[in-house]
C-alpha positions, 0 to 999 in steps of 0.5 A: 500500500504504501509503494502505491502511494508513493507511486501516486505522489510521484504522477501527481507532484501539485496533489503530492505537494498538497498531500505532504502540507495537509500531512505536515498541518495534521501532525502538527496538531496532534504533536501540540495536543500530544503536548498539552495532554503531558503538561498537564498530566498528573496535574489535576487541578484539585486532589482527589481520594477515591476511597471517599465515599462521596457522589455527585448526583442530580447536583448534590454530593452524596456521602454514603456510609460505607462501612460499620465502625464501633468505639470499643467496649461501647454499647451497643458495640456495632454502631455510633449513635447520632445523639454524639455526633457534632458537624462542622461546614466551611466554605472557601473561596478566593479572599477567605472563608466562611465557618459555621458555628459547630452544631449537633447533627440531625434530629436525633428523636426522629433518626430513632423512630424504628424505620428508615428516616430522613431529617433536613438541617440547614448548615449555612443560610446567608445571601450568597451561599445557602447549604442544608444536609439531608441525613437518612437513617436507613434502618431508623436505629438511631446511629450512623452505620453502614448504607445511611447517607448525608445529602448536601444541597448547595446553592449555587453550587460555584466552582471556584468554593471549596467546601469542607466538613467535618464530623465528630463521633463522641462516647457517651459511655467513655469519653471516646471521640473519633473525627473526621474531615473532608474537603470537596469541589465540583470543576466541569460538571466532576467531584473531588473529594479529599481528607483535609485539614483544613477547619482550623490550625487547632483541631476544631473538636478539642473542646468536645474530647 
């Protein structure tokens, strides 16, 4: 195939001059595109953790349980009850941020009401940012274990903020208390999620453990 082209080239010099600049023009594309792709490759403009279990769904970020975690010696052993957790929300954006005040998390009566059930909290509310959280109890035992979700509805959901939140399970039993936190921003329509330390200098939760 290729001495027939050559051949070609040869009878036709006008279409064979043609045919090398329409090549040359192409392979220069491609070379630049080529280019742009390793400038950019392996820097992503926001880090990401995989193993957070967060979506972007319907445009709101979903967190889903992904796994039953217990205080030892606690009672009962397989779960944290909601009535000792504490949330904390951030958003950050070019000149500063804007932290709400600590807050318990959810309704605690209604996420023990023996069935699956979904309580509303507003986590931010100001002229420029308005932020609630739908917590789901999937099987309504009052603690937050495998499968049940936090929703956050973020309105407008801007590309430029970072938003972070942080969770904290404390014991009722014995003064236990684990902590987590996570930072997370949609660009062109894709999540990322990361662990984070980014609440405050000190750790927000030192007063509650």
């Amino acid at each position: 195939m290729f001495n027939r082209f050559s051949m070609f080239l040869a009878a036709r010099p006008k279409k064979a001059a043609a045919v090398v600049i329409t090549l040359s023009i192409a392979l220069i594309l491609v070379t630049a595109g080529l280019a742009l792709e390793l400038t950019h490759f392996g820097r992503a403009l926001y880090p990401s953790d995989d193993i957070i279990p967060m979506k972007f769904v319907d445009g709101k970020i979903v967190y889903t349980c992904d796994s039953t975690i217990a205080f030892p010696n606690e009672t009962p052993a397989e779960s944290f009850p909601y009535a000792g957790m504490k949330i904390l929300f951030q958003i950050a954006y070019v000149n500063g941020a804007m932290t709400m005040p600590i807050a318990d998390f959810g309704n605690h009566t209604l996420l023990r009401a023996g069935s699956r059930a979904t309580v509303h909290q507003v986590l931010v509310s100001s002229t420029w940012a308005n932020v609630s959280i739908d917590i789901t109890d999937i099987t309504g035992d009052g603690s937050f274990d495998k499968g049940d979700t936090m929703t956050f509805d973020i309105l407008p959901l801007e590309e430029k903020f970072v938003f972070t939140v942080g969770l904290l399970w404390v014991s009722p039993e014995h003064g236990n208390a684990m902590a987590f936190e996570a930072s997370f921003t949609v660009h062109d329509g894709k999540l990322y999620a990361w662990f984070s330390d980014a609440l405050d200098s000190r750790p927000w939760y030192e007063p509650y453990t």
